[in-house]
ModelCIF file with pLDDT and N, C-alpha, C, O atoms, coordinates in Angstrom:
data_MODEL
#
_entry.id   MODEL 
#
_entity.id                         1 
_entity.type                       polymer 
_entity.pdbx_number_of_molecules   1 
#
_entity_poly.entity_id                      1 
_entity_poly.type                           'polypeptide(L)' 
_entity_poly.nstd_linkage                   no 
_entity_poly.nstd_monomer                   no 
_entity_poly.pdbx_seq_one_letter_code       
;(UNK)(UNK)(UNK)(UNK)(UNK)(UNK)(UNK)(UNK)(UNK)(UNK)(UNK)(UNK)(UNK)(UNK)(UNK)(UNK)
(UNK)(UNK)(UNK)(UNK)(UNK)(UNK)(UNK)(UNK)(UNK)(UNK)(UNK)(UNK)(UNK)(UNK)(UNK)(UNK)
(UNK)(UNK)(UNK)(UNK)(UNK)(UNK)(UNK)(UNK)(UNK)(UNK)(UNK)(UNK)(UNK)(UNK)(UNK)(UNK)
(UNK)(UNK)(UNK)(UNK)
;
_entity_poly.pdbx_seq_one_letter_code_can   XXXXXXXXXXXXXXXXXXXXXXXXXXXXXXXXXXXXXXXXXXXXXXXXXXXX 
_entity_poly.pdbx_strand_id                 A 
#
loop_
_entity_poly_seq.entity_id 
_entity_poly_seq.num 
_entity_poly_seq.mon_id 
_entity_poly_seq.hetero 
1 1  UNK n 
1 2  UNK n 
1 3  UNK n 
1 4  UNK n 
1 5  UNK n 
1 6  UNK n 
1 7  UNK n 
1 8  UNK n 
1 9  UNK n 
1 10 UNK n 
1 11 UNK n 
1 12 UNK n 
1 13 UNK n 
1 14 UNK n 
1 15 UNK n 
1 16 UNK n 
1 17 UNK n 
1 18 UNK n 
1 19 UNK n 
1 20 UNK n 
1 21 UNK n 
1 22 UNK n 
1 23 UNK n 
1 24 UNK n 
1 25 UNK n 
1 26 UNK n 
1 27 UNK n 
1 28 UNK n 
1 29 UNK n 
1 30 UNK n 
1 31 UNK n 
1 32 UNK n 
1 33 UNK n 
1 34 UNK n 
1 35 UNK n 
1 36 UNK n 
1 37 UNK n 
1 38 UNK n 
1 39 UNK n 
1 40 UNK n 
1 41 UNK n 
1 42 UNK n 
1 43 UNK n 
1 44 UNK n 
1 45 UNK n 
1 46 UNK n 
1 47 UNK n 
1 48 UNK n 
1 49 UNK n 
1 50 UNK n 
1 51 UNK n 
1 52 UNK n 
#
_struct_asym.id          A 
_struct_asym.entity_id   1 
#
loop_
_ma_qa_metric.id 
_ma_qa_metric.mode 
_ma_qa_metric.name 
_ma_qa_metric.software_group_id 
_ma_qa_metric.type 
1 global pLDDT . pLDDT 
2 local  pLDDT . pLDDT 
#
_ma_qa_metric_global.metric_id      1 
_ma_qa_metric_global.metric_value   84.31 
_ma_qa_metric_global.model_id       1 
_ma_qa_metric_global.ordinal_id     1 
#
loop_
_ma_qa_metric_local.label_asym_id 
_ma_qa_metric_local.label_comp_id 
_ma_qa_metric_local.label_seq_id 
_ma_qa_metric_local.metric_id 
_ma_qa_metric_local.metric_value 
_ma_qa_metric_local.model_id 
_ma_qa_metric_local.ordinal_id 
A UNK 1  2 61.00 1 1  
A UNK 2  2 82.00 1 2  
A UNK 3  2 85.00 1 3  
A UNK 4  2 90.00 1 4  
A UNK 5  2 89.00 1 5  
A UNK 6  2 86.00 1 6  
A UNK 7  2 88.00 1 7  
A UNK 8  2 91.00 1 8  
A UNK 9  2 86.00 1 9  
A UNK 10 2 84.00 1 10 
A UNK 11 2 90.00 1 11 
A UNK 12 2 88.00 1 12 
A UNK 13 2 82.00 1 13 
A UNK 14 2 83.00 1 14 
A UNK 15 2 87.00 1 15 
A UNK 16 2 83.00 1 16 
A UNK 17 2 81.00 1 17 
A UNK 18 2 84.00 1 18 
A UNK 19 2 86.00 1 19 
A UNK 20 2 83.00 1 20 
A UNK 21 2 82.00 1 21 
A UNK 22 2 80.00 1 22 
A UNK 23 2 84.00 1 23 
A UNK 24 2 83.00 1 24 
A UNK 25 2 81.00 1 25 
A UNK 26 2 73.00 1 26 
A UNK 27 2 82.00 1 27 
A UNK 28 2 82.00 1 28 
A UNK 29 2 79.00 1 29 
A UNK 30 2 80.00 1 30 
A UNK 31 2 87.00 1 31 
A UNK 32 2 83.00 1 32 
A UNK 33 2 82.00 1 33 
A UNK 34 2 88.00 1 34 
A UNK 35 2 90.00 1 35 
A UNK 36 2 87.00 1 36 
A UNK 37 2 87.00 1 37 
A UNK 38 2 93.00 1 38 
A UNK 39 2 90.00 1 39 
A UNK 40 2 88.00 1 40 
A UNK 41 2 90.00 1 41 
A UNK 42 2 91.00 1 42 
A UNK 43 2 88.00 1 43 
A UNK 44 2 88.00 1 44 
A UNK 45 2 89.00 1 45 
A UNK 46 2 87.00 1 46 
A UNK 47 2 83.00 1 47 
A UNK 48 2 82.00 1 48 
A UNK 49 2 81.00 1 49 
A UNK 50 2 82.00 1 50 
A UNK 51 2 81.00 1 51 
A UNK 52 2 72.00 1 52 
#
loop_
_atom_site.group_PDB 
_atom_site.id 
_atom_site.type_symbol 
_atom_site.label_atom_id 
_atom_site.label_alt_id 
_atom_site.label_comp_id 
_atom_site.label_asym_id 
_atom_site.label_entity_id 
_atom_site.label_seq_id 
_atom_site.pdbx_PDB_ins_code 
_atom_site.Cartn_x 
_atom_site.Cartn_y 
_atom_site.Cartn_z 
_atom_site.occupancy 
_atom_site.B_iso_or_equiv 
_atom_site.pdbx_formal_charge 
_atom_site.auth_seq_id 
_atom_site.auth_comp_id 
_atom_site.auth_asym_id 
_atom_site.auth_atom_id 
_atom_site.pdbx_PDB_model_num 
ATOM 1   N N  . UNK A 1 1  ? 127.448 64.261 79.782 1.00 61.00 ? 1  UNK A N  1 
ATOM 2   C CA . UNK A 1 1  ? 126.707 65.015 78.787 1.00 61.00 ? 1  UNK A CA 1 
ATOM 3   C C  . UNK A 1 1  ? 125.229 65.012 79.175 1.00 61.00 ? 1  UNK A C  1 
ATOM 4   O O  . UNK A 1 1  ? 124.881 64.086 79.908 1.00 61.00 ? 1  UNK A O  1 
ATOM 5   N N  . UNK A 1 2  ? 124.100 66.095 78.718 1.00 82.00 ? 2  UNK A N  1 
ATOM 6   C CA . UNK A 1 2  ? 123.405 66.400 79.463 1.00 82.00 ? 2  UNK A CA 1 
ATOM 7   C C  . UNK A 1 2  ? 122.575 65.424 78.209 1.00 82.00 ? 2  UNK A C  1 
ATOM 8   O O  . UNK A 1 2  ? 122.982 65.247 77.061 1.00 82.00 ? 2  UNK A O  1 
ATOM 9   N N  . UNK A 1 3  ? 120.838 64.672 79.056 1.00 85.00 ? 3  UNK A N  1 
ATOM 10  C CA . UNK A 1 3  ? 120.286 63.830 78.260 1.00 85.00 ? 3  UNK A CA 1 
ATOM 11  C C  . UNK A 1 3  ? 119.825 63.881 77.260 1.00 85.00 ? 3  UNK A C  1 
ATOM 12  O O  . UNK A 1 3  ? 119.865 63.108 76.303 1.00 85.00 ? 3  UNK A O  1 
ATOM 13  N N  . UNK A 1 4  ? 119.165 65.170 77.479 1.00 90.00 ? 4  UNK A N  1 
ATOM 14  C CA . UNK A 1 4  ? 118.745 65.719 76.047 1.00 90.00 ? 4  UNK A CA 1 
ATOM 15  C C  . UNK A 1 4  ? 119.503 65.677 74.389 1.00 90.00 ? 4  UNK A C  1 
ATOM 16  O O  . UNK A 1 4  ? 119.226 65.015 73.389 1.00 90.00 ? 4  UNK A O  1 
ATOM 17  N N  . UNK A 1 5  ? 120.803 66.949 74.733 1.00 89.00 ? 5  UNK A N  1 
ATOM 18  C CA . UNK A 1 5  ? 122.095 66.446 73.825 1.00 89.00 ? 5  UNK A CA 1 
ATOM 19  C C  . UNK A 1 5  ? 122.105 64.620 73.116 1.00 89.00 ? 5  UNK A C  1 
ATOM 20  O O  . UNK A 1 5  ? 121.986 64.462 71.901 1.00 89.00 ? 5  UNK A O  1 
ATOM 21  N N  . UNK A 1 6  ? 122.241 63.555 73.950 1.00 86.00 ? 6  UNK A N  1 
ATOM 22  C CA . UNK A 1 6  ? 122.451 62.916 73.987 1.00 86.00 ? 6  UNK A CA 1 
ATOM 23  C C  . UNK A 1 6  ? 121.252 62.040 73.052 1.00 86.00 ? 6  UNK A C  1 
ATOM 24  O O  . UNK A 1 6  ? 121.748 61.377 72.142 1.00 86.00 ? 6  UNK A O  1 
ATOM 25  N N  . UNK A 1 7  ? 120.313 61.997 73.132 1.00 88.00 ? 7  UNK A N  1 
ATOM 26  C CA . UNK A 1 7  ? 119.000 61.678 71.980 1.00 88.00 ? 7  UNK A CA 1 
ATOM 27  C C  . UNK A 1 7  ? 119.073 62.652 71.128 1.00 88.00 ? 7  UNK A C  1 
ATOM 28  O O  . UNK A 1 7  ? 118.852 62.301 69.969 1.00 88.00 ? 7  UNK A O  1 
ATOM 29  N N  . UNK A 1 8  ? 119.273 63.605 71.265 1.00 91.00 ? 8  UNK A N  1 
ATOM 30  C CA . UNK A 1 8  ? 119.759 64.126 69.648 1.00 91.00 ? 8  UNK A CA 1 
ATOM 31  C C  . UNK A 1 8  ? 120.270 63.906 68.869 1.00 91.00 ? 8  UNK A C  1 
ATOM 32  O O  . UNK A 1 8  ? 120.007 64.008 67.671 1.00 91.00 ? 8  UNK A O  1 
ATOM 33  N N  . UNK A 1 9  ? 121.392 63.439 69.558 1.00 86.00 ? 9  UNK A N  1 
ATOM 34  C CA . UNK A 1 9  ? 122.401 62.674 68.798 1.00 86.00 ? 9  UNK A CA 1 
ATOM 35  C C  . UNK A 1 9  ? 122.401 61.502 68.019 1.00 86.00 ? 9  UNK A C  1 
ATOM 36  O O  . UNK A 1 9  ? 122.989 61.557 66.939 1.00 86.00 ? 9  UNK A O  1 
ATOM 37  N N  . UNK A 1 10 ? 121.783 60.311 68.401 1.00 84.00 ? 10 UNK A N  1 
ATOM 38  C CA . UNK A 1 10 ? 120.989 59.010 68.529 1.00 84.00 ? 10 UNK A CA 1 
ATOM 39  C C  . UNK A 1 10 ? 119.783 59.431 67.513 1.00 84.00 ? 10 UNK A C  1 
ATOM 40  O O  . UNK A 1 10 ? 119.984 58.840 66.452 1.00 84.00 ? 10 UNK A O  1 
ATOM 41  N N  . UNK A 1 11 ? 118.993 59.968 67.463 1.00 90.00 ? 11 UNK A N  1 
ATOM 42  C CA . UNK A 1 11 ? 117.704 60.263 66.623 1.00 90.00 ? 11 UNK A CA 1 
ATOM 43  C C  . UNK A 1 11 ? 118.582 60.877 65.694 1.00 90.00 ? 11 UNK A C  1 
ATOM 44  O O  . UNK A 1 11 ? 118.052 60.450 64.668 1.00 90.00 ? 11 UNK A O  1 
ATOM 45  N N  . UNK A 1 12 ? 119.756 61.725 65.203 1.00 88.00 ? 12 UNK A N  1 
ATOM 46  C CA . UNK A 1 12 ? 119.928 62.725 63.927 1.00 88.00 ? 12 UNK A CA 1 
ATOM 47  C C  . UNK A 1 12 ? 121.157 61.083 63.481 1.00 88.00 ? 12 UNK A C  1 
ATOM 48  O O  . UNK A 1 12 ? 120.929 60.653 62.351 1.00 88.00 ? 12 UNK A O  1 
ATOM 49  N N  . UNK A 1 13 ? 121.913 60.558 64.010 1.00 82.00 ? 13 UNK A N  1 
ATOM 50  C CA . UNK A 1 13 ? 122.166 59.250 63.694 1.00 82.00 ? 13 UNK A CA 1 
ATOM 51  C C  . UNK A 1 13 ? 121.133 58.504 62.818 1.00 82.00 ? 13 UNK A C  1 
ATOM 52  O O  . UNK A 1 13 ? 121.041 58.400 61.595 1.00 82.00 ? 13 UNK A O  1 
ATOM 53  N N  . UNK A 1 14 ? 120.477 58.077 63.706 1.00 83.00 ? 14 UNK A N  1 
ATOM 54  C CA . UNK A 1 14 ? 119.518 57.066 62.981 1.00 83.00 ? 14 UNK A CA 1 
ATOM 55  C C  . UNK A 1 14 ? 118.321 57.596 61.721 1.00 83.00 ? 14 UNK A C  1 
ATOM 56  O O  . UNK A 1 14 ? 117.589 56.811 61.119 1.00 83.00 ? 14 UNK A O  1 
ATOM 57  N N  . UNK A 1 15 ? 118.344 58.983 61.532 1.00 87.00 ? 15 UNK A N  1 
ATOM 58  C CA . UNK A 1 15 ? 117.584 59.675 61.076 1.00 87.00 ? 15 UNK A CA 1 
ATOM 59  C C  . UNK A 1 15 ? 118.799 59.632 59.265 1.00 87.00 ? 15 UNK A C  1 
ATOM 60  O O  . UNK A 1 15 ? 118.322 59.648 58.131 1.00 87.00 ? 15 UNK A O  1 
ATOM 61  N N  . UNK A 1 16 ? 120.224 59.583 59.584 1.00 83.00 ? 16 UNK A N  1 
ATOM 62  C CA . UNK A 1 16 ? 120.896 59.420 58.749 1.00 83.00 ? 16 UNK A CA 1 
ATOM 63  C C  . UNK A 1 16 ? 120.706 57.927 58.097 1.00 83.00 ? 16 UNK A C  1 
ATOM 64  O O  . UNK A 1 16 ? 120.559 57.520 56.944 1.00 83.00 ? 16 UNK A O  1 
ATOM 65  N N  . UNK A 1 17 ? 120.760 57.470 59.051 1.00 81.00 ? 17 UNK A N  1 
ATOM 66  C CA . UNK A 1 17 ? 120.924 56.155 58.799 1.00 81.00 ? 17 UNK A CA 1 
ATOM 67  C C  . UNK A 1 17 ? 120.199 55.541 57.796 1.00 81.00 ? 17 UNK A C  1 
ATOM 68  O O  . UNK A 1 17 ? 120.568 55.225 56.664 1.00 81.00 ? 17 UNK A O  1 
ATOM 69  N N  . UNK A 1 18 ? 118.423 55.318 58.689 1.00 84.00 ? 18 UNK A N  1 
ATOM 70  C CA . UNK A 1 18 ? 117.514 55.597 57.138 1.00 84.00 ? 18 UNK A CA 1 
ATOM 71  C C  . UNK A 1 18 ? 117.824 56.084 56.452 1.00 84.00 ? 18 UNK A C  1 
ATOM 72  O O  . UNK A 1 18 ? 117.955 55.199 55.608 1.00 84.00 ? 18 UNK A O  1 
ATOM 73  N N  . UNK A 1 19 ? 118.321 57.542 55.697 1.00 86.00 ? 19 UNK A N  1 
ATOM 74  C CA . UNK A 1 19 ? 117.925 58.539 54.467 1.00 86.00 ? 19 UNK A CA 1 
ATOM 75  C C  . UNK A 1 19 ? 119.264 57.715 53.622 1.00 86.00 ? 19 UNK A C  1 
ATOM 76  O O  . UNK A 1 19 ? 119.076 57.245 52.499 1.00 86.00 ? 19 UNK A O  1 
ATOM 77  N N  . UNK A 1 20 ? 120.417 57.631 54.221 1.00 83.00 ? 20 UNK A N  1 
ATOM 78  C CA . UNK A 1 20 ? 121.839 56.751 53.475 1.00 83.00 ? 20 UNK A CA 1 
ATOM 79  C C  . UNK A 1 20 ? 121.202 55.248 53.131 1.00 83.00 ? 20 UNK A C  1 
ATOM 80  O O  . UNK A 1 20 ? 121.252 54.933 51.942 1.00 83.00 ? 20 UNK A O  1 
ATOM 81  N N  . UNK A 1 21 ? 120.692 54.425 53.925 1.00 82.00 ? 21 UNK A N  1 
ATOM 82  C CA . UNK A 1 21 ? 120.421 53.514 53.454 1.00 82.00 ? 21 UNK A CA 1 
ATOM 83  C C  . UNK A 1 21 ? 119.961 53.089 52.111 1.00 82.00 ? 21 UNK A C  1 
ATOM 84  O O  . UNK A 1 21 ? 120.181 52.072 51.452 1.00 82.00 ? 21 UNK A O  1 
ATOM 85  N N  . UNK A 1 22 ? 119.108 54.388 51.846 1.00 80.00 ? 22 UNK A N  1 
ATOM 86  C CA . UNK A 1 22 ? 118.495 53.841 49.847 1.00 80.00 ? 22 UNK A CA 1 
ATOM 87  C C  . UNK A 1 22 ? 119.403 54.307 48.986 1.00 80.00 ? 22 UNK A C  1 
ATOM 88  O O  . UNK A 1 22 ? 119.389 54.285 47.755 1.00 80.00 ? 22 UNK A O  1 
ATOM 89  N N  . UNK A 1 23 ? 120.387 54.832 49.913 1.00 84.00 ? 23 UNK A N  1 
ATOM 90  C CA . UNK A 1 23 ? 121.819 55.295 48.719 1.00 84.00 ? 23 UNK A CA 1 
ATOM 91  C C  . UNK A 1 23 ? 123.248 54.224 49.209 1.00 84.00 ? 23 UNK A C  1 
ATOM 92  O O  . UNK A 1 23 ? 124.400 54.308 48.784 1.00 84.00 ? 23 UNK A O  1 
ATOM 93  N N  . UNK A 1 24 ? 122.692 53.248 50.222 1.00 83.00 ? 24 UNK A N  1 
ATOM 94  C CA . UNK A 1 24 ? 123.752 52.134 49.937 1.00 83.00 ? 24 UNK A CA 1 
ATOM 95  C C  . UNK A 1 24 ? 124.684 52.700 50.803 1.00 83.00 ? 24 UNK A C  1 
ATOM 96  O O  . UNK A 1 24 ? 125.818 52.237 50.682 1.00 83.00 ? 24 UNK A O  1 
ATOM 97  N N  . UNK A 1 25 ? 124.513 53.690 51.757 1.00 81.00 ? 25 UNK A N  1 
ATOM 98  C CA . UNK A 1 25 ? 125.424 54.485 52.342 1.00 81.00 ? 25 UNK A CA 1 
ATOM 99  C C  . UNK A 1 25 ? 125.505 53.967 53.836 1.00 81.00 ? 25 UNK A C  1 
ATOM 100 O O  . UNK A 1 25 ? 126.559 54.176 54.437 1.00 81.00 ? 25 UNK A O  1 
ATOM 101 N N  . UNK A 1 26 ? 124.424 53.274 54.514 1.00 73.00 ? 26 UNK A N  1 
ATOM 102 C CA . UNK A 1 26 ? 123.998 53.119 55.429 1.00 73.00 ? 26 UNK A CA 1 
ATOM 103 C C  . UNK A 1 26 ? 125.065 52.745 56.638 1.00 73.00 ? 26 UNK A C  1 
ATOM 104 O O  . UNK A 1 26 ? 124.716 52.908 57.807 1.00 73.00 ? 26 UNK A O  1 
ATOM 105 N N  . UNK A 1 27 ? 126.457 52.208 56.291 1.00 82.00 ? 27 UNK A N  1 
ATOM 106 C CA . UNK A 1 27 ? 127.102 51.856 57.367 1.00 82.00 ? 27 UNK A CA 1 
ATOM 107 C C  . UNK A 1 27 ? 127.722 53.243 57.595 1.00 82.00 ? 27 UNK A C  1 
ATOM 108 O O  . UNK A 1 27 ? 128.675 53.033 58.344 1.00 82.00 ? 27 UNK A O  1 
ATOM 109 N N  . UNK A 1 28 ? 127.669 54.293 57.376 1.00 82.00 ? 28 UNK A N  1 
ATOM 110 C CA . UNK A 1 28 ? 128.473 55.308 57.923 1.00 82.00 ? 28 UNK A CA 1 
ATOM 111 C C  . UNK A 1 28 ? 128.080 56.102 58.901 1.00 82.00 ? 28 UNK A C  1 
ATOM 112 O O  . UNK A 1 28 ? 128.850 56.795 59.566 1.00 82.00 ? 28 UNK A O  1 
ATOM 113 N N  . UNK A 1 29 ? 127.100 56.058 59.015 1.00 79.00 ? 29 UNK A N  1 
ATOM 114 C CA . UNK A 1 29 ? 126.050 56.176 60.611 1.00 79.00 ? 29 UNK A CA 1 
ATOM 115 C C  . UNK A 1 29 ? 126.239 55.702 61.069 1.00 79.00 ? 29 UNK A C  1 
ATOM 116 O O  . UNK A 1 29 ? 127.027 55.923 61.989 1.00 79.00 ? 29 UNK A O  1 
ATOM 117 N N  . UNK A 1 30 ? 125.401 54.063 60.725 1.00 80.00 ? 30 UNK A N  1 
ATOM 118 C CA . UNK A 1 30 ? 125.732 53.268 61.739 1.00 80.00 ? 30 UNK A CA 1 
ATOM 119 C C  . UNK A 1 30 ? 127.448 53.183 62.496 1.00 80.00 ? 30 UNK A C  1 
ATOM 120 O O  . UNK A 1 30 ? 127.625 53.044 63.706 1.00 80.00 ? 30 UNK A O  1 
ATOM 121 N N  . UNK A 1 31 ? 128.383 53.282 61.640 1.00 87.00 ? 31 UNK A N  1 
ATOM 122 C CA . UNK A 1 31 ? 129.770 53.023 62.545 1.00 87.00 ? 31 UNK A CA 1 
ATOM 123 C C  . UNK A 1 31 ? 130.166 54.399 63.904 1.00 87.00 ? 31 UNK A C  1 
ATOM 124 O O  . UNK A 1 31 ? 130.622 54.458 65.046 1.00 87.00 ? 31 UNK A O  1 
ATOM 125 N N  . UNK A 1 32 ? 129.610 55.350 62.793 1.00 83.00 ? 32 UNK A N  1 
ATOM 126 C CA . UNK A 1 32 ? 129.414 56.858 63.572 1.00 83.00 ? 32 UNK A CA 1 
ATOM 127 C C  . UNK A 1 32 ? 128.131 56.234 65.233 1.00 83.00 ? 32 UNK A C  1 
ATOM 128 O O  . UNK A 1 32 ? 128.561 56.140 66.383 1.00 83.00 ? 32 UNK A O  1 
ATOM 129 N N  . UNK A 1 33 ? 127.093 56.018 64.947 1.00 82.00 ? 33 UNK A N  1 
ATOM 130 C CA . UNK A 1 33 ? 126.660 55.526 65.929 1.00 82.00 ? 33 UNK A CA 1 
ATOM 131 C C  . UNK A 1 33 ? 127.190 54.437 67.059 1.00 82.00 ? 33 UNK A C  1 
ATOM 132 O O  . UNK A 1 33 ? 127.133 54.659 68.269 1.00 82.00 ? 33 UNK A O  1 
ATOM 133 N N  . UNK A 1 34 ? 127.654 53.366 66.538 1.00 88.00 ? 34 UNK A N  1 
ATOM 134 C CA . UNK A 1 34 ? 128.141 52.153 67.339 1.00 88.00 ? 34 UNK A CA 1 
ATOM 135 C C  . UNK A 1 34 ? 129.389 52.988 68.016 1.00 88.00 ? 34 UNK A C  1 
ATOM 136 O O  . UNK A 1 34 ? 129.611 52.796 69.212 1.00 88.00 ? 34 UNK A O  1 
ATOM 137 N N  . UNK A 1 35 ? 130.088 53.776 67.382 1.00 90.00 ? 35 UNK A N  1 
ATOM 138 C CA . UNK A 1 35 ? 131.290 54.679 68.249 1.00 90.00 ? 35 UNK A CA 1 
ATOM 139 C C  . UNK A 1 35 ? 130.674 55.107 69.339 1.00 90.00 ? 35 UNK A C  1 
ATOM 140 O O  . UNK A 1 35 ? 130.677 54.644 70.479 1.00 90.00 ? 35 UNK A O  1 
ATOM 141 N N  . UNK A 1 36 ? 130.003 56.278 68.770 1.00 87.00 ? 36 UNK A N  1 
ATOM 142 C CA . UNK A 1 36 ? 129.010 57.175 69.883 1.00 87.00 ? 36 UNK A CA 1 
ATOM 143 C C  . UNK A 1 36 ? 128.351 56.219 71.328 1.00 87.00 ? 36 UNK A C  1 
ATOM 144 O O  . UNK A 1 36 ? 128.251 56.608 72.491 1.00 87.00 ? 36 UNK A O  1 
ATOM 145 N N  . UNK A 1 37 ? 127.955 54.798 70.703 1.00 87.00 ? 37 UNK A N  1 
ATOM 146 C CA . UNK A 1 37 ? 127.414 54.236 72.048 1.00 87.00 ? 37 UNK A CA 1 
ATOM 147 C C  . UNK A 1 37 ? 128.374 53.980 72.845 1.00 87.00 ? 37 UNK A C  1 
ATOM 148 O O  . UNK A 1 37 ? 128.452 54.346 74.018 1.00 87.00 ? 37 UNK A O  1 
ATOM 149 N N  . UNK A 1 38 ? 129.327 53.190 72.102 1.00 93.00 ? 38 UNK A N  1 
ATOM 150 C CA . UNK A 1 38 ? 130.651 52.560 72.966 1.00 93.00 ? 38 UNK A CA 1 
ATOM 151 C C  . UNK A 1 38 ? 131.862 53.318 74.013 1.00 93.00 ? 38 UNK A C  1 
ATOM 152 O O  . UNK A 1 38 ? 132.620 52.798 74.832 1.00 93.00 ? 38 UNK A O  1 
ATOM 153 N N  . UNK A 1 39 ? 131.668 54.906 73.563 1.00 90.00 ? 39 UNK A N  1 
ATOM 154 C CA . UNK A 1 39 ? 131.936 55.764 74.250 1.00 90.00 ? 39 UNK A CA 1 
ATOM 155 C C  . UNK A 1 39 ? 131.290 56.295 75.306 1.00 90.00 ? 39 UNK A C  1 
ATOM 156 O O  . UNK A 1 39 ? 131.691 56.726 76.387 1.00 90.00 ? 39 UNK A O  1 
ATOM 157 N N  . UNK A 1 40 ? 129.988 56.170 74.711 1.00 88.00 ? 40 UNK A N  1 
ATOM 158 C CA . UNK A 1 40 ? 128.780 56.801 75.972 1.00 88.00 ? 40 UNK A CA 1 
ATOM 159 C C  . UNK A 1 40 ? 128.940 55.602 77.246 1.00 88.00 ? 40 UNK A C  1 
ATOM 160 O O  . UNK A 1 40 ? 129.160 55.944 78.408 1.00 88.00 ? 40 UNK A O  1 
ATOM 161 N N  . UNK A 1 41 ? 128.777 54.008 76.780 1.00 90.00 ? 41 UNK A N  1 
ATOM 162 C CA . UNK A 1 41 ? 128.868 52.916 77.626 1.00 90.00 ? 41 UNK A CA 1 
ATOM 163 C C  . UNK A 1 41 ? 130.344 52.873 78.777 1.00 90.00 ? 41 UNK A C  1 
ATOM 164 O O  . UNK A 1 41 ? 130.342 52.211 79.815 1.00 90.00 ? 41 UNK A O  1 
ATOM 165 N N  . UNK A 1 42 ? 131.439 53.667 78.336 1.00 91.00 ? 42 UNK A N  1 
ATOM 166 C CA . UNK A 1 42 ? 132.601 53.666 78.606 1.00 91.00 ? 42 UNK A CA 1 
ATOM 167 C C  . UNK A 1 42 ? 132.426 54.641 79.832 1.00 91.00 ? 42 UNK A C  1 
ATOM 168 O O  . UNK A 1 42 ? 132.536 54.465 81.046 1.00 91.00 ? 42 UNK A O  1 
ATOM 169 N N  . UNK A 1 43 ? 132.132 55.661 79.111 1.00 88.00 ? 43 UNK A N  1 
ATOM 170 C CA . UNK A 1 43 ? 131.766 57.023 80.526 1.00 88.00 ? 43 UNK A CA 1 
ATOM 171 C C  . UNK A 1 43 ? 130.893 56.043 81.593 1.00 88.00 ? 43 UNK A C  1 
ATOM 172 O O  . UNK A 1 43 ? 131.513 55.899 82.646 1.00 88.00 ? 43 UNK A O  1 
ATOM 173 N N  . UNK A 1 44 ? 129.909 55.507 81.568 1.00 88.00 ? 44 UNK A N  1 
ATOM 174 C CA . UNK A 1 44 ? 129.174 55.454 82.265 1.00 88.00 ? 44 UNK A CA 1 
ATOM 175 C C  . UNK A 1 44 ? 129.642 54.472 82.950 1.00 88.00 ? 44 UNK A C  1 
ATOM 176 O O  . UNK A 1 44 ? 129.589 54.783 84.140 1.00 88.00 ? 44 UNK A O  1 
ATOM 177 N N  . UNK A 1 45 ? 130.167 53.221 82.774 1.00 89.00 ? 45 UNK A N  1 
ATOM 178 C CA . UNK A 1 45 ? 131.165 51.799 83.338 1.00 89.00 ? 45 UNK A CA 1 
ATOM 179 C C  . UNK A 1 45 ? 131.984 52.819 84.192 1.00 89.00 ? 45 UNK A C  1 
ATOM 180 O O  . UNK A 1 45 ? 131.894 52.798 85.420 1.00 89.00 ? 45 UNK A O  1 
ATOM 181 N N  . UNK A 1 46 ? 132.835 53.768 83.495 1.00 87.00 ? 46 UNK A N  1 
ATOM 182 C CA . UNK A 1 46 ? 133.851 54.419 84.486 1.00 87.00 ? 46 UNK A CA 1 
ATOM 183 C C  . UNK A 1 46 ? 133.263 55.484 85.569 1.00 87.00 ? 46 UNK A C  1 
ATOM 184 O O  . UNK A 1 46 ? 133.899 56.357 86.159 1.00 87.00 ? 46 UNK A O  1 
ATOM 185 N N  . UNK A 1 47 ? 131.944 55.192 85.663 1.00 83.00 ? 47 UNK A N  1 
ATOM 186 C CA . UNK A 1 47 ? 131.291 56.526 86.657 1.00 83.00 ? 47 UNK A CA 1 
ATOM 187 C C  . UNK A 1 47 ? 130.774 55.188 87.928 1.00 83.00 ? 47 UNK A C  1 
ATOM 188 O O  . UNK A 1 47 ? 130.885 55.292 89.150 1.00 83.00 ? 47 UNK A O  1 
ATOM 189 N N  . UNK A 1 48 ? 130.242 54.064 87.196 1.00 82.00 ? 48 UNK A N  1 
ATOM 190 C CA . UNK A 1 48 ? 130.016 53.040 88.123 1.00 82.00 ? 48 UNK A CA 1 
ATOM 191 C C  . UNK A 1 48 ? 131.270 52.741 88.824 1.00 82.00 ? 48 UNK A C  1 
ATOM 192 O O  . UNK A 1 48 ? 131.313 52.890 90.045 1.00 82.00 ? 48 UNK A O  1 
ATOM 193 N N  . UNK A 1 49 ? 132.191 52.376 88.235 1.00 81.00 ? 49 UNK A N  1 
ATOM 194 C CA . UNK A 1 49 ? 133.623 52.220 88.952 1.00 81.00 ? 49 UNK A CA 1 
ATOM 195 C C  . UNK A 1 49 ? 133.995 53.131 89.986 1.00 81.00 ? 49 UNK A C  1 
ATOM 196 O O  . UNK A 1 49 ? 134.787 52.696 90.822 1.00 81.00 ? 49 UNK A O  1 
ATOM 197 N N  . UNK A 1 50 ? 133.605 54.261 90.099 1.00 82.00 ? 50 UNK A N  1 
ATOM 198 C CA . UNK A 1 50 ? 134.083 55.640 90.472 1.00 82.00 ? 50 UNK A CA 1 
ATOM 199 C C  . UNK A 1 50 ? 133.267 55.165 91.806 1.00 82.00 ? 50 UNK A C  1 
ATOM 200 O O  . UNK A 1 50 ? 133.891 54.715 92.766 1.00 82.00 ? 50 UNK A O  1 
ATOM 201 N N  . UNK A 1 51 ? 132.045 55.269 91.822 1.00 81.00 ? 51 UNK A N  1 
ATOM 202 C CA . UNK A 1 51 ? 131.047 54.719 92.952 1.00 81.00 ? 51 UNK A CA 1 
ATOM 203 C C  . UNK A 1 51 ? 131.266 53.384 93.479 1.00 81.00 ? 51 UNK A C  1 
ATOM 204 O O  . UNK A 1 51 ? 131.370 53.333 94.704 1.00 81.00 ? 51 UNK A O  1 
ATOM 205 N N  . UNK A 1 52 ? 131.330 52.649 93.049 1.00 72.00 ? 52 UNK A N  1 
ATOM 206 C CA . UNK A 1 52 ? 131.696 51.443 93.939 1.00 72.00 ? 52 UNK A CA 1 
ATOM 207 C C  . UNK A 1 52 ? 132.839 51.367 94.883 1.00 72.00 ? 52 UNK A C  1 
ATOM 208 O O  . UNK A 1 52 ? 133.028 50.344 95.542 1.00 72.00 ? 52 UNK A O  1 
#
């Protein structure tokens, strides 16, 4: 995914994150986020693998 995309994503996340938080809402980003990284971390482990 191209980098840009990719901080968009991350900033409109965390941009949720704050605004849910004063409504007690706050883990539903965050889980939406911690996905989003753990997937992004996954691609990228399997691109290192690919190269080595």
């Amino acid at each position: 995914m191209k980098k840009p995309i990719q901080i968009m994503i991350v900033i409109i996340l965390l941009l949720l994150t704050i605004y849910l938080y004063n409504r007690r809402l706050a883990s539903i980003p965050l889980l939406l986020l911690s996905i989003y990284l753990f997937l992004l971390a996954g691609a990228k482990f399997s691109l290192f693998k690919k190269n080595k």
